[in-house]
C-alpha positions in Angstrom: 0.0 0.0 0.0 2.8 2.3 0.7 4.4 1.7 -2.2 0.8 2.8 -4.3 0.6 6.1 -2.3 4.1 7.0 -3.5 3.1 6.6 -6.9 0.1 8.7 -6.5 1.7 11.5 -4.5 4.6 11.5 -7.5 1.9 11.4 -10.0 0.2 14.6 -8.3 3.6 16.9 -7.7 4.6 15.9 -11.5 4.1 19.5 -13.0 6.0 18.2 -16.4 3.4 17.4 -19.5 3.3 16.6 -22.9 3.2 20.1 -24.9 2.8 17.7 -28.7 0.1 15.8 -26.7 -1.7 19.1 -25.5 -1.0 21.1 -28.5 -2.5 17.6 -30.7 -5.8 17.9 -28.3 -6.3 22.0 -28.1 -5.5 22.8 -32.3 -8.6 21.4 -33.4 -10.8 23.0 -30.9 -9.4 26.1 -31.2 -9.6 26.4 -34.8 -13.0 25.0 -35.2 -13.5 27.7 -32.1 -11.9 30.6 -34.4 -13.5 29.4 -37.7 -17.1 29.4 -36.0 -16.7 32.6 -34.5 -16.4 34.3 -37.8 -18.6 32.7 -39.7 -21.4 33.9 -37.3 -20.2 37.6 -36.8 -20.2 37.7 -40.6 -24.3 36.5 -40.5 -24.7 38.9 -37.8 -22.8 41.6 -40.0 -25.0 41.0 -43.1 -28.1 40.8 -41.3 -27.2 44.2 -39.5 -25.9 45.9 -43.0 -29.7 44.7 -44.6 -31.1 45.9 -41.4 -29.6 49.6 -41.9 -29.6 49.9 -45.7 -33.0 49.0 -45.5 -34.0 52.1 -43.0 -31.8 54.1 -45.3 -33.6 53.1 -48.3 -37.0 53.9 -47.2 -35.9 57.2 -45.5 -34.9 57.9 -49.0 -38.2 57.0 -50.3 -40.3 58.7 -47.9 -38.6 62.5 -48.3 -40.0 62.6 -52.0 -43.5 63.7 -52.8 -43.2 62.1 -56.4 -41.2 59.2 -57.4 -41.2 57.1 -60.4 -39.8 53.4 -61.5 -36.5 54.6 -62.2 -36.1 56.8 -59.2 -37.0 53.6 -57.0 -34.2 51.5 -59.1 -32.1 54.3 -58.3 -33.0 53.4 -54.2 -32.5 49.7 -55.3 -29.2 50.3 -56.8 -28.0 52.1 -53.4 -29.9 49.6 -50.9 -27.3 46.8 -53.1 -24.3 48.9 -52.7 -24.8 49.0 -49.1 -25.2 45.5 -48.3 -22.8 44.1 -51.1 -24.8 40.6 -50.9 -22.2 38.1 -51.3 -24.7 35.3 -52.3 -26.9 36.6 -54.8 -29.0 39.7 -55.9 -30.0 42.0 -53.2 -34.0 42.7 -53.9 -36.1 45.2 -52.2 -40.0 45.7 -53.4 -42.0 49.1 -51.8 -45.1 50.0 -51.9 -47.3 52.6 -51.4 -50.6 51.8 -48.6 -53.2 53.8 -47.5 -55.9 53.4 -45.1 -59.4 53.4 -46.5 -62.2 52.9 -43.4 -61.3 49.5 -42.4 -59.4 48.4 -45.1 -55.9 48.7 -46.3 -55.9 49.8 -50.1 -52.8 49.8 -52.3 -51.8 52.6 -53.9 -48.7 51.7 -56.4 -45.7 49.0 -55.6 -42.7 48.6 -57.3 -40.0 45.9 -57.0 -35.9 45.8 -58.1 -33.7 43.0 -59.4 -36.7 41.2 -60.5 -38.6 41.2 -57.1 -42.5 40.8 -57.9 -44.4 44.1 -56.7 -46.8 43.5 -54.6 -50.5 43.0 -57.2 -53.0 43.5 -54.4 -54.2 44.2 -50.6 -54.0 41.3 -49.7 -50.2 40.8 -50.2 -49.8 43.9 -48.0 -47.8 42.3 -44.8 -50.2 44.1 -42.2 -48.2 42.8 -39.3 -45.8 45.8 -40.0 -48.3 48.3 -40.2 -49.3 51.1 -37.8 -52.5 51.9 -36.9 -54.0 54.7 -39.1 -56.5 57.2 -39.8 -58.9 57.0 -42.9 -57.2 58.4 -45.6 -53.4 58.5 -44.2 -50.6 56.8 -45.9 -47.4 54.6 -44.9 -44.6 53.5 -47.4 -43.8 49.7 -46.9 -40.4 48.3 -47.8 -40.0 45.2 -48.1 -35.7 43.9 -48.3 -34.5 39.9 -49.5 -31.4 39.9 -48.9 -29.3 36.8 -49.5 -26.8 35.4 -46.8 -24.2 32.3 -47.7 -22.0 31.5 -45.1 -18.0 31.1 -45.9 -18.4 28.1 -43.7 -21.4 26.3 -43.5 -22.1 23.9 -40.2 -24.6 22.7 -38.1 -27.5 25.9 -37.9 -25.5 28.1 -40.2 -27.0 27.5 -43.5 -27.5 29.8 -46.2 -30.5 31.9 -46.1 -32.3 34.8 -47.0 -32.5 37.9 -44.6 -36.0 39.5 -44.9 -37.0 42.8 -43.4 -39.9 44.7 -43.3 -40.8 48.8 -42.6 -43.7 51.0 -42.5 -42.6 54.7 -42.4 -45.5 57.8 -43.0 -44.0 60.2 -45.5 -41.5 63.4 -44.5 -43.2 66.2 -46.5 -46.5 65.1 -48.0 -49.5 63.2 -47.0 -49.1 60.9 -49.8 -46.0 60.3 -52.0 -47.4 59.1 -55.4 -45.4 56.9 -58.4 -45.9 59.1 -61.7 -45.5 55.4 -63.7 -48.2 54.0 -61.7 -51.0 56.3 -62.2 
């Protein structure tokens, strides 16, 4: 017995280790560690860039009184240099809503990069808008864009980010699309 507490009392005061054995057993967590944490703060950086490009979109939208189609392909062509989507088109559609009595009524909608405008009231996404008075208006923007991760695992696969705003015009009670009359 005295001869097994020896060996455990010199196993506990032996300080010396194996560097190869711990460097062998700490690369691959520490790169897979490294790896991850840049793949997810580069989702979280797209999905923040759509998120602000799209306010800045729609705050360029909503200090006009008159737009047309080019003017909002103008907007589309800033919204993509903003986000510079890696994977694909950037696409934002907006549309024009206004309240009539109970209803929601759609005034004009145009999309960029081949996103389908919205055809009717019912397509308006009425989660995202704000309660309003017969006859006032909100400009709705609508933002796709596409995320591919450099590193794709486990939950990080490639998606779409979506967003969605409602903003009442700057200047005007109704901001009207001259193509769309």
């Amino acid at each position: 017995m005295n001869m097994l507490q020896k060996l455990v009392r010199r196993f506990k005061a032996d300080e010396g280790g194996f560097i190869t054995l711990e460097l062998c057993l700490m690369m691959p967590l520490m790169v897979t560690w490294i790896v991850g944490s840049y793949a997810f703060f580069d989702g979280f950086k797209t999905y923040l860039t759509s998120s602000k490009a799209t306010y800045t979109a729609v705050d360029l939208v909503a200090r006009q009184t008159i737009v047309d189609d080019d003017y909002i392909g103008v907007v589309g062509t800033i919204f993509e240099s903003i986000v510079y989507a890696d994977g694909g088109t950037a696409k934002i559609v907006i549309s024009s809503v206004e309240q009539s009595g109970d209803d929601l009524v759609l005034k004009w909608s145009t999309g960029t990069n081949g996103a389908a405008a919205l055809s009717s009231a019912a397509q308006i996404p009425v989660e995202f808008i704000p309660i309003m008075t017969d006859g006032e208006t909100v400009i709705v923007i609508q933002s796709f864009v596409p995320f591919i991760p450099r590193y794709s695992w486990g939950k990080l696969i490639s998606k779409t980010f979506e967003n969605t705003l409602a903003v009442t015009p700057r200047f005007t009670a109704k901001i009207t699309n001259s193509d769309q009359l």
